[in-house]
Residue frames relative to the residue before (quaternion, step in Angstrom):
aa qw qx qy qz dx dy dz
X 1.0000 0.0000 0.0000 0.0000 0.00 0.00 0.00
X 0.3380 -0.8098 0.4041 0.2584 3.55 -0.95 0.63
X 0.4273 -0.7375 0.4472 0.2712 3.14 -0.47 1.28
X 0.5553 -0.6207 0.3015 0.4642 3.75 -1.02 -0.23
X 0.5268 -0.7482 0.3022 0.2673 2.97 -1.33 1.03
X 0.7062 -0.3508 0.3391 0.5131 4.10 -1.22 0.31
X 0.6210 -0.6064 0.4106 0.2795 3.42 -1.18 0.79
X 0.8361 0.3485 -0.1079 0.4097 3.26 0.59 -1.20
X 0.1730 -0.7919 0.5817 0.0674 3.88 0.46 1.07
X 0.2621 -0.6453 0.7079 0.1171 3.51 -1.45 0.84
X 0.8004 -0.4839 0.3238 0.1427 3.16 -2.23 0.69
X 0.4813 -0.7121 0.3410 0.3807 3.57 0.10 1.03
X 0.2194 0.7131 -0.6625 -0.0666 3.57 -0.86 0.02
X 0.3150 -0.7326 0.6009 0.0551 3.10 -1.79 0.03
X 0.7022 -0.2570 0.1350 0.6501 4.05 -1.00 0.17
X 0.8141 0.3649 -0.3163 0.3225 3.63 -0.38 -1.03
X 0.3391 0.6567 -0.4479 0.5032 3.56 1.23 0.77
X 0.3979 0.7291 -0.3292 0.4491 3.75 1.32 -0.98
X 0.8512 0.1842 0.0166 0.4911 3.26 0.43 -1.47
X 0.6995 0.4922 -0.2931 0.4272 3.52 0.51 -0.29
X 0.5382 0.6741 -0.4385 0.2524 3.31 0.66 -0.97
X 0.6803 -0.5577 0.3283 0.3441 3.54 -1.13 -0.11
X 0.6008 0.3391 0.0215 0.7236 2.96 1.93 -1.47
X 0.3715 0.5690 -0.7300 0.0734 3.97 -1.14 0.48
X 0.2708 -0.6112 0.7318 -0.1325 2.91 -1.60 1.51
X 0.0332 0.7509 -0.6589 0.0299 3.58 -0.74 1.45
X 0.0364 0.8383 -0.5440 -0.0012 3.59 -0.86 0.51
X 0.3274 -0.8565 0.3942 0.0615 3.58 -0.52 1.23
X 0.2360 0.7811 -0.5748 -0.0615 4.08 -0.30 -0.03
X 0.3950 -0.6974 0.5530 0.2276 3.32 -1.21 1.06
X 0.2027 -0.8439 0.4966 -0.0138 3.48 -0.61 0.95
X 0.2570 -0.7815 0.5550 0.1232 3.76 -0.36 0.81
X 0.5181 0.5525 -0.4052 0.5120 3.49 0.83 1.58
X 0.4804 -0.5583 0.5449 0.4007 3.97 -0.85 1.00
X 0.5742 -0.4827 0.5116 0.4189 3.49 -1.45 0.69
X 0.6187 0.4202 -0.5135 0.4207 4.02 0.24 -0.76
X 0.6024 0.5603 -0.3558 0.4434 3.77 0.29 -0.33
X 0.6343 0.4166 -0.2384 0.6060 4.01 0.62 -0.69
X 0.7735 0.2070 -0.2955 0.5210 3.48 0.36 -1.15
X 0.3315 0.4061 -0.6511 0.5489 4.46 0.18 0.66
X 0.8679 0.1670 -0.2295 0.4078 3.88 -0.74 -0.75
X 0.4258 0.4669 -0.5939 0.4981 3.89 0.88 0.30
X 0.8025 0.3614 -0.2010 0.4301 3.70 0.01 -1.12
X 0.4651 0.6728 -0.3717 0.4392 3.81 1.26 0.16
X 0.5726 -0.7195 0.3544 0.1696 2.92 -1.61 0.75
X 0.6866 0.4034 -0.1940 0.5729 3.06 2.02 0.20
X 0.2900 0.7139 -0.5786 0.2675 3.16 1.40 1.16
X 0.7022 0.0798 -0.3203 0.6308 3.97 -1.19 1.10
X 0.3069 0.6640 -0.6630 0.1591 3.78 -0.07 0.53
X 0.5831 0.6667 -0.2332 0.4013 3.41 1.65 -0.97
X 0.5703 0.6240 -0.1315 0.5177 3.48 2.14 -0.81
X 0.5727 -0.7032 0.3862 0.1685 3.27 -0.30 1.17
X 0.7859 0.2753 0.0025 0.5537 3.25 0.51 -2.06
X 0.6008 0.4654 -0.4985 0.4170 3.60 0.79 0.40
X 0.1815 0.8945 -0.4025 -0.0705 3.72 0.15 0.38
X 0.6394 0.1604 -0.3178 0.6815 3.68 1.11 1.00
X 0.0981 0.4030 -0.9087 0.0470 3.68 -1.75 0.86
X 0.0073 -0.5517 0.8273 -0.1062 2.95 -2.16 1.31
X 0.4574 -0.6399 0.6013 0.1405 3.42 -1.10 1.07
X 0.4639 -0.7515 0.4679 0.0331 3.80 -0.41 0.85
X 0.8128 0.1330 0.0481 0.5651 2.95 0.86 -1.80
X 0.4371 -0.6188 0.4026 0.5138 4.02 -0.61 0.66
X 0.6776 -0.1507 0.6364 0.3365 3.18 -2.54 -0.14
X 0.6024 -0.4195 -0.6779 -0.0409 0.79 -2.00 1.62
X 0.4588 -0.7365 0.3664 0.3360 3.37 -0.94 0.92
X 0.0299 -0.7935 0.6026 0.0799 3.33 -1.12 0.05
X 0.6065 -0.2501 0.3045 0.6905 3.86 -1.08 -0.35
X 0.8794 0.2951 -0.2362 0.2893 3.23 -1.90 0.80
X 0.4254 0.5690 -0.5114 0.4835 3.36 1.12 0.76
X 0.4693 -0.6979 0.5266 0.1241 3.17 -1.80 0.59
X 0.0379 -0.7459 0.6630 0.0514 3.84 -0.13 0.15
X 0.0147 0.7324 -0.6686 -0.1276 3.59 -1.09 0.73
X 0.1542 -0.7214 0.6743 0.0333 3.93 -0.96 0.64
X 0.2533 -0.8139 0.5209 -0.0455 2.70 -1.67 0.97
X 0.2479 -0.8584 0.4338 0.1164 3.70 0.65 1.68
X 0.9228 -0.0925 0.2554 0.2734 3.97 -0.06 0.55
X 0.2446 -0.8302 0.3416 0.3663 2.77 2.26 0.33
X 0.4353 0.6493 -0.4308 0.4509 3.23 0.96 1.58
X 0.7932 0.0610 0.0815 0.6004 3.49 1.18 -1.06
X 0.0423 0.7718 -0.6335 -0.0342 3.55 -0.52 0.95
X 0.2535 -0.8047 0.5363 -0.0215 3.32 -1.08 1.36
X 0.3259 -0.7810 0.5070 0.1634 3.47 -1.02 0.82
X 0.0114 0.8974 -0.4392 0.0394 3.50 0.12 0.70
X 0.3111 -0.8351 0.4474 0.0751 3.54 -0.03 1.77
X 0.0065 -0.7530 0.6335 0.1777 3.71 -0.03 0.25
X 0.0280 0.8354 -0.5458 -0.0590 3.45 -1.24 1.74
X 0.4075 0.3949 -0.4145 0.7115 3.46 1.65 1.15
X 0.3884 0.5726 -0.7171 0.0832 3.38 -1.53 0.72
X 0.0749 0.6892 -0.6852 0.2234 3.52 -0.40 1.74
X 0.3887 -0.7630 0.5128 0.0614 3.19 -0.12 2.38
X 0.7913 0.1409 -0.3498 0.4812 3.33 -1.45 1.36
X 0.7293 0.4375 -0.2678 0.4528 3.68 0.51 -0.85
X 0.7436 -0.4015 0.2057 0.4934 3.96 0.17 -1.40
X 0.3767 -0.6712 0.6204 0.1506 3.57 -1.40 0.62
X 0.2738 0.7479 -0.6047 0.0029 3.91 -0.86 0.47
X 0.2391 -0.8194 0.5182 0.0538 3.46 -1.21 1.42
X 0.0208 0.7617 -0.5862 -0.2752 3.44 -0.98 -0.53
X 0.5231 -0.6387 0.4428 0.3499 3.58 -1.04 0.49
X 0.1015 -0.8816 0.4428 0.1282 2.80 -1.03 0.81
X 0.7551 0.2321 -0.0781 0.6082 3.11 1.30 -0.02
X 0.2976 -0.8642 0.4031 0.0465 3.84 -0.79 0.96
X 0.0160 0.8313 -0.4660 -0.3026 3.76 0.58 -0.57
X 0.6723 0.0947 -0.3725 0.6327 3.56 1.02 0.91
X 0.3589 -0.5669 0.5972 0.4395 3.87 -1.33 0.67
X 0.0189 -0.6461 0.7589 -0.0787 3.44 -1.78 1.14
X 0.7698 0.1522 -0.0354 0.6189 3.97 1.06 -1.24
X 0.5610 -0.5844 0.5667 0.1504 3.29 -2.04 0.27
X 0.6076 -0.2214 0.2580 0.7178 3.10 1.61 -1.32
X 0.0031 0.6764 -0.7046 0.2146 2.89 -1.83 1.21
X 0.0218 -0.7121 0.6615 -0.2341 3.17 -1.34 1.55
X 0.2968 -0.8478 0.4074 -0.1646 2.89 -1.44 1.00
X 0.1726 0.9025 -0.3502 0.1819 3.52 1.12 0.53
X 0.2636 -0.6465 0.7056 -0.1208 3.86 -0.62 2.14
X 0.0144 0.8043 -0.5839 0.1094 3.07 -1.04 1.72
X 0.0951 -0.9064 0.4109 -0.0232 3.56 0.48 0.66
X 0.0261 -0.7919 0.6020 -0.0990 4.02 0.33 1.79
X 0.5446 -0.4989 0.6056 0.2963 3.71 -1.12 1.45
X 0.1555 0.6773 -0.7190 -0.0129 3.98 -1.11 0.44
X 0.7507 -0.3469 0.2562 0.5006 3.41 -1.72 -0.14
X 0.8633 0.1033 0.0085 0.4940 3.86 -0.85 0.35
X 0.8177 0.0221 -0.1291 0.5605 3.90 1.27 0.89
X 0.6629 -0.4134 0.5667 0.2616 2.52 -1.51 -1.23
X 0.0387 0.8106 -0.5842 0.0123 3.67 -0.78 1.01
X 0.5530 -0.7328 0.3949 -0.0351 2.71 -0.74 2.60
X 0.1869 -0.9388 0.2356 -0.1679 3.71 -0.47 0.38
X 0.4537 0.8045 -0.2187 0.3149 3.11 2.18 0.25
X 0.1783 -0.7695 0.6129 -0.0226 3.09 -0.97 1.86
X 0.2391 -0.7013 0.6716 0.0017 3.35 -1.01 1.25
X 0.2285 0.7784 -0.5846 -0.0084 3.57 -0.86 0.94
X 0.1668 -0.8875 0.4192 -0.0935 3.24 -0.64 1.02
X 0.0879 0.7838 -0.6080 -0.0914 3.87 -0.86 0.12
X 0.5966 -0.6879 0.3465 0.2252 3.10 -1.71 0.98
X 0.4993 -0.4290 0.4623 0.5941 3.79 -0.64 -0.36
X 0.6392 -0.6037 0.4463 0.1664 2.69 -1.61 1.14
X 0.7135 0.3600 -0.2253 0.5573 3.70 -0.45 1.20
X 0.6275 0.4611 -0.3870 0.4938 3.87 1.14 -0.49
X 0.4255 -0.7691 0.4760 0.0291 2.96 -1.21 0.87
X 0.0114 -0.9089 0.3884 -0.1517 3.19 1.18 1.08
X 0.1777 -0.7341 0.6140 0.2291 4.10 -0.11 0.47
X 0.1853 -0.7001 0.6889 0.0305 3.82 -0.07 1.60
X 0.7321 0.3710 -0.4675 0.3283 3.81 -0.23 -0.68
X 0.5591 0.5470 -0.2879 0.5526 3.89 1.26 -0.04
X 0.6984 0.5170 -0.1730 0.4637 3.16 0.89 -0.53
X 0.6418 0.4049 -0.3016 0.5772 3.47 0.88 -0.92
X 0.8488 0.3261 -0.3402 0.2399 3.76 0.08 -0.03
X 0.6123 0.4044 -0.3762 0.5657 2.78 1.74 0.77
X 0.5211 0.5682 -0.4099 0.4873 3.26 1.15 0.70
X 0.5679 0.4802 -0.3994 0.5360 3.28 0.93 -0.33
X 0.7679 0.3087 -0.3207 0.4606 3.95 -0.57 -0.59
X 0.5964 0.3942 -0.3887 0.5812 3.75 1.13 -0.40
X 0.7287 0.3887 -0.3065 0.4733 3.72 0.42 0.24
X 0.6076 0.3552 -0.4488 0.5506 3.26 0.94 -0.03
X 0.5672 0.4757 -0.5114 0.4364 3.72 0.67 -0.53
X 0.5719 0.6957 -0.3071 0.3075 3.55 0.46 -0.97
X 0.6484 0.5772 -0.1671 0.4675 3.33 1.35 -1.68
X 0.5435 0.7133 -0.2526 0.3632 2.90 1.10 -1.75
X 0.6795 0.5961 -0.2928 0.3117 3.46 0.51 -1.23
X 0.6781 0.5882 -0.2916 0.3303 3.17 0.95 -0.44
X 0.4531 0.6656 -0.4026 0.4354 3.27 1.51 0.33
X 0.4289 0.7415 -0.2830 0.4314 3.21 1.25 -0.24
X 0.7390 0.2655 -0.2031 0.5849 3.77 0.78 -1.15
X 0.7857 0.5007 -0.2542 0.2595 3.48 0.92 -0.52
X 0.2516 -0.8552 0.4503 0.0502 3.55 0.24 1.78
């Protein structure tokens, strides 16, 4: 059942956010696992378990997922995010946007797990794209290059669940 959502909902967006946003951050990890494997622990309950500062993901809506489930995360018992997944084409890709915030931090945010068969796995693919509240003064060109390698480490984790 869905509990209620964060107070502070954020601006719809949609694929063509990907590219536009203010901020997009792609990060890649080659993964020695069949894409059905990656996408069992993408859609798991213990995806970012491997992530410190994430310290609750609860699934909202029941199994099996599909477009229109809910995922709620918890950043640091600081920020719990609603995160709508409106792509979920099982084995292939998953893309979300937040919808809701329980403190304002973003304008918009999305999220998009791409998963290409390669020689001996899978090649992982996560593109974070994001904008600030309107008026913050955020130094994105400083930002995007340390988000990237801290996101690909981040990805990275996910070898961990994957035996």
């Amino acid at each position: 059942m869905l509990r209620r959502m964060p107070a502070h909902p954020l601006r719809h967006v949609d694929d063509a956010f990907l590219k536009d946003a203010p901020l997009v951050v792609r990060s890649s990890v080659q993964l020695r696992a069949q894409p059905s494997e990656v996408w069992e622990v993408l859609g798991s309950d213990e995806m970012w378990s491997w992530l410190p500062v994430i310290d609750r993901l609860e699934w909202q809506t029941p199994r099996p997922h599909v477009a229109g489930s809910v995922r709620r995360l918890r950043i640091g018992k600081f920020l719990t995010l609603d995160e709508e997944f409106y792509r979920w084409d099982t084995d292939r890709r998953a893309t979300f946007r937040v919808v809701g915030q329980s403190r304002r931090v973003v304008d918009a945010l999305i999220e998009d797990f791409l998963l290409v068969p390669s020689e001996g796995g899978t090649e992982l693919t996560w593109t974070m794209a994001f904008a600030p509240l309107k008026g913050a003064r955020l130094p994105l060109g400083l930002l995007a290059p340390v988000l990237r390698p801290g996101n690909t480490l981040a990805i990275s984790g996910i070898k961990k669940l994957l035996r």
